[in-house]
C-alpha positions as CSV (number, residue, x, y, z in Angstrom):
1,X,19.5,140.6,-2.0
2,X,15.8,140.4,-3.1
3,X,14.6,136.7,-4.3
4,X,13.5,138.2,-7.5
5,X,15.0,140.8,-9.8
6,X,14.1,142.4,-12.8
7,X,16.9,141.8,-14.9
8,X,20.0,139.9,-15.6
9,X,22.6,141.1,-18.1
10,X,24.6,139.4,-20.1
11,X,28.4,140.2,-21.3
12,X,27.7,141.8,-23.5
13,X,25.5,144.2,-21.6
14,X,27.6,144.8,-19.4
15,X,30.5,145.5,-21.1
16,X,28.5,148.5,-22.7
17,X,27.3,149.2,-19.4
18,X,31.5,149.8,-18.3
19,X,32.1,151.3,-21.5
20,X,29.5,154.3,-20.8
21,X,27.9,153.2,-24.2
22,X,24.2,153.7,-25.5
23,X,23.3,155.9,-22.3
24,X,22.8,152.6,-20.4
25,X,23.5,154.5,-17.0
26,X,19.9,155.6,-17.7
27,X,18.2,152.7,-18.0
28,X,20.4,151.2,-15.3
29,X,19.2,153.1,-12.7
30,X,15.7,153.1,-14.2
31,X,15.8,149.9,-13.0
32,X,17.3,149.8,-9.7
33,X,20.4,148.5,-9.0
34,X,19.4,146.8,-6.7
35,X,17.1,144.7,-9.0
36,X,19.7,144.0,-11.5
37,X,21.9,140.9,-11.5
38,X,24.9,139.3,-13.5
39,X,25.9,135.9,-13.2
40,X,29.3,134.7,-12.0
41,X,30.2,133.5,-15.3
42,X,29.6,137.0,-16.9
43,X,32.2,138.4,-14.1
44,X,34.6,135.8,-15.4
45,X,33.9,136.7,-18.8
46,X,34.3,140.9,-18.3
47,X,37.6,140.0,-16.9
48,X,39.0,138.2,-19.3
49,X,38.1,141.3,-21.9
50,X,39.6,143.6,-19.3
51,X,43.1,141.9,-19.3
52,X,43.2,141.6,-23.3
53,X,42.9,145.0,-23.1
54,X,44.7,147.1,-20.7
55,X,43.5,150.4,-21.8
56,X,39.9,149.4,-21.5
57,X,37.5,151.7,-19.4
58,X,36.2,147.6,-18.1
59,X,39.2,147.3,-15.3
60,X,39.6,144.5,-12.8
61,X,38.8,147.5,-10.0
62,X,35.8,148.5,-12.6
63,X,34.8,145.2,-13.0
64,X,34.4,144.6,-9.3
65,X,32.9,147.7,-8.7
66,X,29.8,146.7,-10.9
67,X,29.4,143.5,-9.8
68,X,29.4,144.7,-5.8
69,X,26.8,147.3,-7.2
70,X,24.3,144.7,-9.0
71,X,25.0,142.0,-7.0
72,X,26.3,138.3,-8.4
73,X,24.3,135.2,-8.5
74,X,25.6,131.6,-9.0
75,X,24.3,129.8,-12.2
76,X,22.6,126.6,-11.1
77,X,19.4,125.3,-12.9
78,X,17.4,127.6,-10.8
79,X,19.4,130.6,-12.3
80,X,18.9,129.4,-16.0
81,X,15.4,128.9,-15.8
82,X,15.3,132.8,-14.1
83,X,17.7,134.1,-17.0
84,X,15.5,132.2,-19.7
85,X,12.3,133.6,-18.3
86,X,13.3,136.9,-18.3
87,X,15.4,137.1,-21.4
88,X,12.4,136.2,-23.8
89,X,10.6,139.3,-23.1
C-alpha cells in the first residue's frame, strides 16, 4: 500500500459506494483504488448495516470485497490527523 492516499471514506460513503448510488463507481475509479482507503472502524460499521438488513446490496462477501479492493488502515493518531487533513478539503 502507498504511504499516502488520496482519500478516505467514511460510512457513509461507502455504503453509497455498495449501494451503486450517486454514480460513485465513477469517481471511485477516477481516483484509483488504489489511492482510496477506509478505516477498520468503517468495515465494522458497514457490517453491522449489512446484518440489520439482509436484503441489502452491502453483504458480508460485499463488504469484504470493497475493503480488499481499497485497502484498510488502523485508526491510531497518525490515521486521524490523515482523515482530518483530508476531510476539510
Amino acid at each position: 500500500m502507498p504511504g499516502d492516499i488520496d482519500a478516505f471514506f467514511d460510512s457513509d460513503i461507502s455504503s453509497y459506494f455498495l449501494r451503486g448510488r450517486f454514480n460513485l463507481s465513477d469517481a471511485f475509479e477516477k481516483k484509483g483504488f488504489e489511492n482510496i482507503r477506509v478505516s477498520r472502524v468503517t468495515v465494522a460499521e458497514l457490517e453491522v448495516l449489512a446484518h440489520r438488513n439482509p436484503e441489502s446490496r452491502i453483504n458480508p462477501s460485499a463488504i469484504r470485497a470493497f475493503a480488499y479492493t481499497v485497502g484498510i488502515i488502523e485508526i491510531d493518531v497518525q490515521t486521524w490527523q490523515q482523515f482530518s487533513l483530508i476531510k476539510k478539503h
